[in-house]
VMD Tcl script that builds the backbone (N, CA, C; Angstrom):
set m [mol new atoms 411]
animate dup $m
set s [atomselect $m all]
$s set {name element resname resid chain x y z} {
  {N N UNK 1 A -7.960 -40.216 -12.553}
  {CA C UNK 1 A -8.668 -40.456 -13.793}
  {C C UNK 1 A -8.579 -41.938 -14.139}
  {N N UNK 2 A -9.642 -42.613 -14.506}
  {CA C UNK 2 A -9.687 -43.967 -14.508}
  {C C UNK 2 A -9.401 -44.488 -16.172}
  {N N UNK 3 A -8.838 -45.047 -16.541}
  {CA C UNK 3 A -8.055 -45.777 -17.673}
  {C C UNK 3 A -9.568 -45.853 -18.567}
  {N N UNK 4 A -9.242 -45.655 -20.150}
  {CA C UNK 4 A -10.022 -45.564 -20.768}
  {C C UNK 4 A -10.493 -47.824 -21.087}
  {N N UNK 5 A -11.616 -47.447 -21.086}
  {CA C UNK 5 A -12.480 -48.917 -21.690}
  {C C UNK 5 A -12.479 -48.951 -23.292}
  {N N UNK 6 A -11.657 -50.049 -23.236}
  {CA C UNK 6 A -12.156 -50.630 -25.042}
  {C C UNK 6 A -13.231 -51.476 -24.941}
  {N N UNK 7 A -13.585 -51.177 -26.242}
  {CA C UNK 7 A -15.107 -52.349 -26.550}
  {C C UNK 7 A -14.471 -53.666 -27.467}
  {N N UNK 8 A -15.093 -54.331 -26.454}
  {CA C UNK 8 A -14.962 -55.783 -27.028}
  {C C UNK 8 A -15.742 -56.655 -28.094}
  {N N UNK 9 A -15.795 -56.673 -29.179}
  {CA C UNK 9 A -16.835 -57.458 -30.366}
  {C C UNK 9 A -16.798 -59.115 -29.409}
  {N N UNK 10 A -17.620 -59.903 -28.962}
  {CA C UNK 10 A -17.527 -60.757 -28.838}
  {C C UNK 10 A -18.200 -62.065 -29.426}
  {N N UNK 11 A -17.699 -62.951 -30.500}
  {CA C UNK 11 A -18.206 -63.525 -31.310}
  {C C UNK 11 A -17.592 -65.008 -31.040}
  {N N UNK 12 A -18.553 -65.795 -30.018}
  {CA C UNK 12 A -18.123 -67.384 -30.207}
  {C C UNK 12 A -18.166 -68.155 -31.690}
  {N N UNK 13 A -17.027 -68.959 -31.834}
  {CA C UNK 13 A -17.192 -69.451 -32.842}
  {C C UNK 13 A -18.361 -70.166 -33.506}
  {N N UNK 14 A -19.404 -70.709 -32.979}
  {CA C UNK 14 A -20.252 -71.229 -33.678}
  {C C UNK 14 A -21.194 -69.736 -33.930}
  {N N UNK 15 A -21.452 -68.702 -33.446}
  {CA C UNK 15 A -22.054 -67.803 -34.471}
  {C C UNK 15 A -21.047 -66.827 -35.528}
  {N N UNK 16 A -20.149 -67.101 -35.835}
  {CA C UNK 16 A -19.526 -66.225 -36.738}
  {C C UNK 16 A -19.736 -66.344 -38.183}
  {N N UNK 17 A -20.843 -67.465 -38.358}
  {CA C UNK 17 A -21.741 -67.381 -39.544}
  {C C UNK 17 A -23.045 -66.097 -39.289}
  {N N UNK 18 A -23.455 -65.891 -38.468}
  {CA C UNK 18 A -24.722 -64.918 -38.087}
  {C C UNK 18 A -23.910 -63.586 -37.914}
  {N N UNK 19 A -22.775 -63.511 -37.330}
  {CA C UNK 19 A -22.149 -62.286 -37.437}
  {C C UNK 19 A -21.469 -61.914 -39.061}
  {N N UNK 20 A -20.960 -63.184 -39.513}
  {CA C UNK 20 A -21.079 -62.416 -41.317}
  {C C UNK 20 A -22.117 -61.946 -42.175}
  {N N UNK 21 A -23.003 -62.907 -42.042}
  {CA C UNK 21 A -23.892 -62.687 -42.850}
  {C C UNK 21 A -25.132 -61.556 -42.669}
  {N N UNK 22 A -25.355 -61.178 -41.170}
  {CA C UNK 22 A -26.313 -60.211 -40.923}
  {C C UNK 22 A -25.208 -58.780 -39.507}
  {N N UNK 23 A -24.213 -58.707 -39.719}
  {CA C UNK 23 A -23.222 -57.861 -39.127}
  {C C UNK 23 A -23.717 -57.448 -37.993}
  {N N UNK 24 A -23.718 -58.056 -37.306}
  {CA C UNK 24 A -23.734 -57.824 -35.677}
  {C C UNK 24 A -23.667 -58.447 -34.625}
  {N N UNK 25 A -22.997 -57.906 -33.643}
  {CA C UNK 25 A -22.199 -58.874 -32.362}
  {C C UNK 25 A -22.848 -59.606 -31.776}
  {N N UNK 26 A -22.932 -60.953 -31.440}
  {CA C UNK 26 A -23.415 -61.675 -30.033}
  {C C UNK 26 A -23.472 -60.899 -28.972}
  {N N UNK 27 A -22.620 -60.246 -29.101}
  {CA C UNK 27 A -22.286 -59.544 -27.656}
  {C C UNK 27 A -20.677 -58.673 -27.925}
  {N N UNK 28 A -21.282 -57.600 -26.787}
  {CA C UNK 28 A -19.968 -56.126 -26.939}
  {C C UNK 28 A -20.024 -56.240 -25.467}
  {N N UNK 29 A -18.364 -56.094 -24.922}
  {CA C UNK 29 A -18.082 -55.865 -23.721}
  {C C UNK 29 A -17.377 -54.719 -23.768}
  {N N UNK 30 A -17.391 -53.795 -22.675}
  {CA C UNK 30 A -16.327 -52.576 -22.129}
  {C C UNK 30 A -16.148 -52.827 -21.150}
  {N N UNK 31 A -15.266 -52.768 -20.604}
  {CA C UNK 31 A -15.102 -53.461 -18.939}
  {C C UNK 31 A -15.832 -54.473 -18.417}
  {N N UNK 32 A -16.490 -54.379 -17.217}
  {CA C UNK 32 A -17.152 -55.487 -17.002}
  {C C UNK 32 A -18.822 -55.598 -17.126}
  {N N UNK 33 A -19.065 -54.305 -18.460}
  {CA C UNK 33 A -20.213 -54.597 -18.647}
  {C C UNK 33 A -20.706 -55.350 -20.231}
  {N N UNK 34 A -21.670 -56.678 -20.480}
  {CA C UNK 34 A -21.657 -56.911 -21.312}
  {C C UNK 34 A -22.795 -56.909 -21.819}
  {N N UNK 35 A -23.432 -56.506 -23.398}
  {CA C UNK 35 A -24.784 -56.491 -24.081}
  {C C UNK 35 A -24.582 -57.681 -24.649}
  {N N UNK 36 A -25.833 -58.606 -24.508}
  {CA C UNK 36 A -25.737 -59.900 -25.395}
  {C C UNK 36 A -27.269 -59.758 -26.330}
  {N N UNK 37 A -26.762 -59.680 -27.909}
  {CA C UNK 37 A -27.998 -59.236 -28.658}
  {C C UNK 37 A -28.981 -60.682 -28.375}
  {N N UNK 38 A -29.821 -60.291 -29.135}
  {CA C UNK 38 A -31.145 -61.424 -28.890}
  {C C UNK 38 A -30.435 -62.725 -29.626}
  {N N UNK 39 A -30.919 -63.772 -28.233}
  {CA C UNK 39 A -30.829 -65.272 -28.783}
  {C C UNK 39 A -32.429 -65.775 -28.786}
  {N N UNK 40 A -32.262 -66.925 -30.022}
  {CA C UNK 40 A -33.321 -67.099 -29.995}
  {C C UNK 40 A -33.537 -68.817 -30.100}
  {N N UNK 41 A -34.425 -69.263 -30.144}
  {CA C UNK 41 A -34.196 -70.724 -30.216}
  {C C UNK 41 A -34.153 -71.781 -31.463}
  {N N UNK 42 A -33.018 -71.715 -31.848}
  {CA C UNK 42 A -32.782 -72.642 -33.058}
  {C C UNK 42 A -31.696 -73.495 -32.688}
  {N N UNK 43 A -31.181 -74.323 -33.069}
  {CA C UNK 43 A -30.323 -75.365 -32.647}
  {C C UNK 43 A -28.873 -75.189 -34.043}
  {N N UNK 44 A -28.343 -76.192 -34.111}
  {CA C UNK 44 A -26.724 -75.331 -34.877}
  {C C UNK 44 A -27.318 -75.808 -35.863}
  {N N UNK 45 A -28.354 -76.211 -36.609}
  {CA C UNK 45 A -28.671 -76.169 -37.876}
  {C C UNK 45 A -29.076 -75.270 -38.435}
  {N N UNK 46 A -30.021 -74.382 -37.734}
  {CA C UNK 46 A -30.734 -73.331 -37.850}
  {C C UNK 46 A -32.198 -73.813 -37.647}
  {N N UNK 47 A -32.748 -74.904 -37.224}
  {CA C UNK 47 A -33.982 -75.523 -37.069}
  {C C UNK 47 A -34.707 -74.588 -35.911}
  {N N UNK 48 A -35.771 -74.233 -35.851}
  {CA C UNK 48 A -36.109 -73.822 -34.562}
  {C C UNK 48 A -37.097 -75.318 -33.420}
  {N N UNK 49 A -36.574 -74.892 -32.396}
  {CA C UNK 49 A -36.740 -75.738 -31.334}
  {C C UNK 49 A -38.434 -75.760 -31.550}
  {N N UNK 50 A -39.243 -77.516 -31.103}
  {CA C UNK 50 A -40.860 -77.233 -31.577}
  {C C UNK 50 A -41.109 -76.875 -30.092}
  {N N UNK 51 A -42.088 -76.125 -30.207}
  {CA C UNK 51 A -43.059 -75.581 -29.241}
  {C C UNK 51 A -41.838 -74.636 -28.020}
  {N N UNK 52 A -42.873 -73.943 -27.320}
  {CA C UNK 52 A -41.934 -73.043 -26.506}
  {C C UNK 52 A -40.977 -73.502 -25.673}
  {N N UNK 53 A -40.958 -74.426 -24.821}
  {CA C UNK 53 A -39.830 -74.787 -23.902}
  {C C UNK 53 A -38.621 -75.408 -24.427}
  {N N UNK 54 A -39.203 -75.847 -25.049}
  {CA C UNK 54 A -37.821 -76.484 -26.100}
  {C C UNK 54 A -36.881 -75.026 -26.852}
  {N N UNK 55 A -37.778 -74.099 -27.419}
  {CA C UNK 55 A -37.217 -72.503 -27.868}
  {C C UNK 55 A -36.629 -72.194 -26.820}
  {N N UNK 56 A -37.264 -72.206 -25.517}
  {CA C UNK 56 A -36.692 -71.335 -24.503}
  {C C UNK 56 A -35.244 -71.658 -24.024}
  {N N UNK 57 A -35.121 -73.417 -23.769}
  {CA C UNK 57 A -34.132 -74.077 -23.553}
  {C C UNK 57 A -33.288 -73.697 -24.864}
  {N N UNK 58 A -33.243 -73.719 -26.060}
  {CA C UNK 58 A -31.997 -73.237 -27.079}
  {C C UNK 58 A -31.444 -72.053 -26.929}
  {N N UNK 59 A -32.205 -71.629 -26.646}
  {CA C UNK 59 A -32.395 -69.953 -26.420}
  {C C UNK 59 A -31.154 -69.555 -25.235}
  {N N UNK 60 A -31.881 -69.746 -24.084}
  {CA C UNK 60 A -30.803 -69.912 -22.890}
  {C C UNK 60 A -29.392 -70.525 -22.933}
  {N N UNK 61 A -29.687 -71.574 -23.286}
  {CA C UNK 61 A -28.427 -72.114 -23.911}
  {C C UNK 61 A -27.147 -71.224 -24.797}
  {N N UNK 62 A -28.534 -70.391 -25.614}
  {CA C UNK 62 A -27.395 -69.741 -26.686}
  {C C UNK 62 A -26.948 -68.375 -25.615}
  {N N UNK 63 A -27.454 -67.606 -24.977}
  {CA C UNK 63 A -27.377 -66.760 -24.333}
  {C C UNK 63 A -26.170 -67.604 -23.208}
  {N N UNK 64 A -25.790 -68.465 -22.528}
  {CA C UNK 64 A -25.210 -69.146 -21.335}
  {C C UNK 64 A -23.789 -69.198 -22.912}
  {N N UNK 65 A -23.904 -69.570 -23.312}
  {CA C UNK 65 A -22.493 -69.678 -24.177}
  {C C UNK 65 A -21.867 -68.287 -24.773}
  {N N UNK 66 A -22.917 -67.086 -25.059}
  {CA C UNK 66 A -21.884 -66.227 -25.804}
  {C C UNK 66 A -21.668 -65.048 -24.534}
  {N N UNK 67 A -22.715 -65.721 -22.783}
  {CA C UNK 67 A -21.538 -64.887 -21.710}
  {C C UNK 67 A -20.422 -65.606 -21.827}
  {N N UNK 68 A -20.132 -67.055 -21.521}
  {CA C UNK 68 A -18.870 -67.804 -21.181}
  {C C UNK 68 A -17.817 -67.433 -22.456}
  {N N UNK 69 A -17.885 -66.640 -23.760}
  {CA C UNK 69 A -17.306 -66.487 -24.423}
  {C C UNK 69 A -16.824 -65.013 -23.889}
  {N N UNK 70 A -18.016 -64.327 -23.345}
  {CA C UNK 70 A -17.370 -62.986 -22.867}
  {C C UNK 70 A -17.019 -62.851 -21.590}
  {N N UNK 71 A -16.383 -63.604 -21.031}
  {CA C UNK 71 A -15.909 -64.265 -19.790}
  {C C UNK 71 A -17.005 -64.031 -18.582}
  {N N UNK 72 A -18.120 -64.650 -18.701}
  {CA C UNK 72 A -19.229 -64.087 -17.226}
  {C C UNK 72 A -20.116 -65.339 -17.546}
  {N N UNK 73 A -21.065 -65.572 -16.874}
  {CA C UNK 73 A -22.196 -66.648 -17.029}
  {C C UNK 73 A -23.171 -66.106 -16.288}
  {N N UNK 74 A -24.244 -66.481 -16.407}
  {CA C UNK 74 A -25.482 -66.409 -16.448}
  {C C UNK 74 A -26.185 -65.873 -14.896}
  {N N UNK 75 A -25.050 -66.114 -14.196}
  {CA C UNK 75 A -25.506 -65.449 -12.949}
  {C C UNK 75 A -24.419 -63.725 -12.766}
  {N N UNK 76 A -23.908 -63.602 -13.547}
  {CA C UNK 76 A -23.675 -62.048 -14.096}
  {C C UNK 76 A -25.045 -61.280 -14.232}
  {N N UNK 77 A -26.091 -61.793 -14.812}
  {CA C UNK 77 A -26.724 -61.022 -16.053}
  {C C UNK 77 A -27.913 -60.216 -14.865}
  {N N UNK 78 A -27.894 -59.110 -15.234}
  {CA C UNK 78 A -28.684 -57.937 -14.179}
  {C C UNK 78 A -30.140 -57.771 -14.728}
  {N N UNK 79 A -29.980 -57.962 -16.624}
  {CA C UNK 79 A -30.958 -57.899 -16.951}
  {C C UNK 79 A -31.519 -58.556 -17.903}
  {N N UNK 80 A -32.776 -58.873 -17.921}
  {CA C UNK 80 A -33.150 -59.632 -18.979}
  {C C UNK 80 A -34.429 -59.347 -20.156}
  {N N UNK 81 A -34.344 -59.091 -21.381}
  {CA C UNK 81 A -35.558 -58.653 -22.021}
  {C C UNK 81 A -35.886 -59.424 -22.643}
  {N N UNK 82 A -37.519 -60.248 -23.290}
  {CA C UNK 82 A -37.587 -61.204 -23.755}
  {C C UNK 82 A -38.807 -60.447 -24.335}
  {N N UNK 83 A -38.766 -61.242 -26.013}
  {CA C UNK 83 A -39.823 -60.853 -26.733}
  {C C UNK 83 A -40.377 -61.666 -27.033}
  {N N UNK 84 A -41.854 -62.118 -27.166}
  {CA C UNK 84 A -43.053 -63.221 -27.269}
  {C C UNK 84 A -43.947 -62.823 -27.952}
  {N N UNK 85 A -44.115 -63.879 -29.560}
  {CA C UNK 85 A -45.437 -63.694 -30.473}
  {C C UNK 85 A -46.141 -64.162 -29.564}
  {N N UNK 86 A -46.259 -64.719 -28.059}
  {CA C UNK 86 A -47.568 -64.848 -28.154}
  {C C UNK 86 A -47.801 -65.124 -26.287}
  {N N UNK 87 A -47.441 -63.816 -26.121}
  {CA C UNK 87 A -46.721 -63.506 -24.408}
  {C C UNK 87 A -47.850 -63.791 -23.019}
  {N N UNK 88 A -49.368 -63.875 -23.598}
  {CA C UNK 88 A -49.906 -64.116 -22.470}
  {C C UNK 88 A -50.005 -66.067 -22.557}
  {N N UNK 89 A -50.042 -66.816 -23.805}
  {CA C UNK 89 A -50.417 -68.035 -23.918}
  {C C UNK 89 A -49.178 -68.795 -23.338}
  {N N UNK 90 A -47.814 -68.072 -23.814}
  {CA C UNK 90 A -46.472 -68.832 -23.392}
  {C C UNK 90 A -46.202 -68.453 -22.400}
  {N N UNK 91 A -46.209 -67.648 -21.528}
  {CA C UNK 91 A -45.534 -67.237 -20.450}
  {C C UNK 91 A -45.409 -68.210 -19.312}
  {N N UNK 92 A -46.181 -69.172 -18.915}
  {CA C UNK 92 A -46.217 -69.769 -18.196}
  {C C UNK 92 A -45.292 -71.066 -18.327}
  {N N UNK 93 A -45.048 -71.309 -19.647}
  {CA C UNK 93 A -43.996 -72.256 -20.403}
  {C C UNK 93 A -42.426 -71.735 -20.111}
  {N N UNK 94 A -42.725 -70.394 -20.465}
  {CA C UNK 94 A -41.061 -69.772 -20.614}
  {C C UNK 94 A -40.806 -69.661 -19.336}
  {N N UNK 95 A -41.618 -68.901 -18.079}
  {CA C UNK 95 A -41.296 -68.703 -16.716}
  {C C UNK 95 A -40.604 -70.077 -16.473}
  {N N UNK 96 A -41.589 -70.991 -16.759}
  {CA C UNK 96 A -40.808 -72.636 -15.708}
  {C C UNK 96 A -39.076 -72.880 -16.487}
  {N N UNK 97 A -39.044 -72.714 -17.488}
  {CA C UNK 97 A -37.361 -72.844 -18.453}
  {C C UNK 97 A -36.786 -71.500 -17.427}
  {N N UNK 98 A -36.905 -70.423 -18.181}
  {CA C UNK 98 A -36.345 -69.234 -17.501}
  {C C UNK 98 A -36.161 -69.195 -15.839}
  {N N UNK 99 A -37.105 -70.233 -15.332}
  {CA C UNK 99 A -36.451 -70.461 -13.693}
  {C C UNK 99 A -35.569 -71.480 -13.307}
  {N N UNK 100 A -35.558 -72.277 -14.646}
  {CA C UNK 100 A -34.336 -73.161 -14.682}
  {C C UNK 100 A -32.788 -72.710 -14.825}
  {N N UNK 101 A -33.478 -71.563 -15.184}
  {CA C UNK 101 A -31.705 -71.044 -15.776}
  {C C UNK 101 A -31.441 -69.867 -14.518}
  {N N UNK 102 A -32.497 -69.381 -13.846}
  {CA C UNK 102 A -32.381 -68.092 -13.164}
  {C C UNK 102 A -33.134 -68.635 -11.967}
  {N N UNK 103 A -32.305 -69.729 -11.046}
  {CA C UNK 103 A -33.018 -69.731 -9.692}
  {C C UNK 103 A -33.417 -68.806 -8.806}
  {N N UNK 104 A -32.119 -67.927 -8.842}
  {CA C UNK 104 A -32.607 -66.410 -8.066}
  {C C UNK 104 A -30.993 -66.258 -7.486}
  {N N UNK 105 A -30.714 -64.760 -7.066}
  {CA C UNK 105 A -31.596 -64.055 -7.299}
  {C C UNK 105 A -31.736 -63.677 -8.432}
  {N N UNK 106 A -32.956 -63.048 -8.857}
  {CA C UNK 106 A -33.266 -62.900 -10.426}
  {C C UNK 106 A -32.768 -61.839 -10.548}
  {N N UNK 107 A -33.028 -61.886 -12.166}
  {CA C UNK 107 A -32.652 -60.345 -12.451}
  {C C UNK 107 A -33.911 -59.400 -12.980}
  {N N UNK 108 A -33.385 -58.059 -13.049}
  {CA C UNK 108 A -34.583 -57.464 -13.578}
  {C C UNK 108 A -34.810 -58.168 -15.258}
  {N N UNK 109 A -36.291 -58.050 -15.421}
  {CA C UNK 109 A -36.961 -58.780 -16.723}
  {C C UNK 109 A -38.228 -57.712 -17.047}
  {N N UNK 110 A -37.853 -57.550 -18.567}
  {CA C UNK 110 A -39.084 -57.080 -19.130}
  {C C UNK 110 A -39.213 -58.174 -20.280}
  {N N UNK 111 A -40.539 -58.290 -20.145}
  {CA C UNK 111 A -41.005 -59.327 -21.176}
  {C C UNK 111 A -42.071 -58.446 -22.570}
  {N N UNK 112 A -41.669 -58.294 -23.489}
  {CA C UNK 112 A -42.755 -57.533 -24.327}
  {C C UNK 112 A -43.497 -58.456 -25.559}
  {N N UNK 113 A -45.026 -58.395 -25.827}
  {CA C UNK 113 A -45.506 -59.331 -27.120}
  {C C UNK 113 A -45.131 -58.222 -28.227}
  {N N UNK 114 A -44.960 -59.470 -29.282}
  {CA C UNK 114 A -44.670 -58.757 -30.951}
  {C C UNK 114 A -45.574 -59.423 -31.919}
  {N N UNK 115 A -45.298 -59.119 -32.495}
  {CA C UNK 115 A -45.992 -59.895 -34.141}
  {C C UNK 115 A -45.530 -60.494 -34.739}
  {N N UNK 116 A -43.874 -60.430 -34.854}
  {CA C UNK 116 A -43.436 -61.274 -35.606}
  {C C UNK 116 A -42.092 -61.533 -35.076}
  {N N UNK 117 A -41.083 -62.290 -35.165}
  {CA C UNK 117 A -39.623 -61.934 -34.636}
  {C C UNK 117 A -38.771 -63.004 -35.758}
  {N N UNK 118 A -37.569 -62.864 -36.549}
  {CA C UNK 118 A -36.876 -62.963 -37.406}
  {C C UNK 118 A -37.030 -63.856 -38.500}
  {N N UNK 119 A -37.597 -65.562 -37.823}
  {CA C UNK 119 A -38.123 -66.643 -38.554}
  {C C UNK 119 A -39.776 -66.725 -37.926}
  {N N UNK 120 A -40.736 -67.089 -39.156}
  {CA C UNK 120 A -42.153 -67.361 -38.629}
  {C C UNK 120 A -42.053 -68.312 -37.724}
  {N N UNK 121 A -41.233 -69.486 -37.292}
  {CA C UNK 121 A -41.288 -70.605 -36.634}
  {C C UNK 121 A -41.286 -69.982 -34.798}
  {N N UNK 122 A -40.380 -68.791 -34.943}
  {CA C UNK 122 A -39.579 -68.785 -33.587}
  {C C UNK 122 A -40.886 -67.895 -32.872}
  {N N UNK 123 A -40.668 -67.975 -31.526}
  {CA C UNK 123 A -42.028 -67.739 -30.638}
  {C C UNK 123 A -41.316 -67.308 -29.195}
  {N N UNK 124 A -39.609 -66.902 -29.164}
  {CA C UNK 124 A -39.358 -65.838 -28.282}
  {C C UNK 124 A -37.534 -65.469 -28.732}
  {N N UNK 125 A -37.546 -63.915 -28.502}
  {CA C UNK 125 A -35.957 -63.905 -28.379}
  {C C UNK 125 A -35.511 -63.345 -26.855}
  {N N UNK 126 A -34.438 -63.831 -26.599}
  {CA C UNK 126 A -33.777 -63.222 -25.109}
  {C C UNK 126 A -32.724 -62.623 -25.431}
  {N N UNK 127 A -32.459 -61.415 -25.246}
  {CA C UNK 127 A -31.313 -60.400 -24.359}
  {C C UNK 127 A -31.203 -59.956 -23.580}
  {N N UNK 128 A -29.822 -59.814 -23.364}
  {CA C UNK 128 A -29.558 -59.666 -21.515}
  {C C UNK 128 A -28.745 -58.523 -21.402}
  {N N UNK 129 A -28.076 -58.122 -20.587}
  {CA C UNK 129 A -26.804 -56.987 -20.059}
  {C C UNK 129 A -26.527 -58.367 -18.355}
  {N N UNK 130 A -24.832 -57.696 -18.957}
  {CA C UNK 130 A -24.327 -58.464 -17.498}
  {C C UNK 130 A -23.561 -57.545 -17.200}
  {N N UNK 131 A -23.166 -58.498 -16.249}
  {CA C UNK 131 A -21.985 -57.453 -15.063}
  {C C UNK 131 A -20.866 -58.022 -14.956}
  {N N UNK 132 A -19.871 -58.660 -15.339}
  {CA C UNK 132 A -19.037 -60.022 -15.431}
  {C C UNK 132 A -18.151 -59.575 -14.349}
  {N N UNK 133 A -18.688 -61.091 -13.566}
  {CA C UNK 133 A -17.784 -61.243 -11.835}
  {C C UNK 133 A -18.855 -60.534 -10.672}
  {N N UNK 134 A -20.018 -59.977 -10.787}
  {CA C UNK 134 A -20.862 -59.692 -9.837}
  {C C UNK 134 A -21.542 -60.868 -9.085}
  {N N UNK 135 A -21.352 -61.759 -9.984}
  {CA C UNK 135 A -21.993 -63.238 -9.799}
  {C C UNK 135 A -23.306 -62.636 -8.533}
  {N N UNK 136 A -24.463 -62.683 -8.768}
  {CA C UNK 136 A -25.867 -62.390 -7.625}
  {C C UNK 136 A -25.725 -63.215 -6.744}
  {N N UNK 137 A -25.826 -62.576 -5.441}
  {CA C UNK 137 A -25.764 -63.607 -4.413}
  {C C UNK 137 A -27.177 -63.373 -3.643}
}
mol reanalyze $m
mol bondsrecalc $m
mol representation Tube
mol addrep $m
């Protein structure tokens, strides 16, 4: 019988303003699997990044810091879901960032359009699931 898994709240210090004020984790680990809720692209002011690649790059960024907080990085992550106000015009913006961060091998990705997502400014969020220590080869 294999040892029971605790869940891990994982909250880097620079969001533990977003985890007070709207109660919910960056990211929950149980063993070596981790959910990282949606990052999106704003910078530590709360500004959102202008135009998409610049979003995408904060974005990633914020996602690459709250794995290294839950001990894994970015080549852990198995999966990736990304939401876009405006998914057929940007996609071609976010693919070239998102292949910056994910040379290969990739992971699985669903990309879905919305209408709106948390601030009118912002124009994608990313969440992932990892595997921490699978590192893709």
């Amino acid at each position: 019988m294999s040892a029971p898994k605790t869940r891990q709240t994982i909250i880097p210090p620079a969001t533990q303003p977003m985890y007070d004020a709207y109660h919910f984790a960056p990211a929950t680990r149980v063993g070596d699997m981790i959910w990282v809720s949606g990052q999106v692209g704003i910078d530590a002011t709360m500004a959102p990044g202008v135009g998409m690649e610049a979003q995408a790059k904060l974005a990633f960024e914020a996602l690459k810091a709250v794995l290294e907080a839950a001990g894994a990085n970015l080549s852990d992550v198995v999966e990736l879901m990304t939401f876009h106000t405006d998914l057929r015009g940007d996609m071609s913006a976010f693919s070239q960032v998102k292949d910056q961060y994910f040379p290969g091998p990739y992971p699985s990705w669903t990309a879905v359009g919305v209408t709106q997502l948390a601030m009118p400014e912002l124009l994608v969020e990313i969440r992932a699931v990892a595997v921490a220590g699978c590192r893709g080869a």
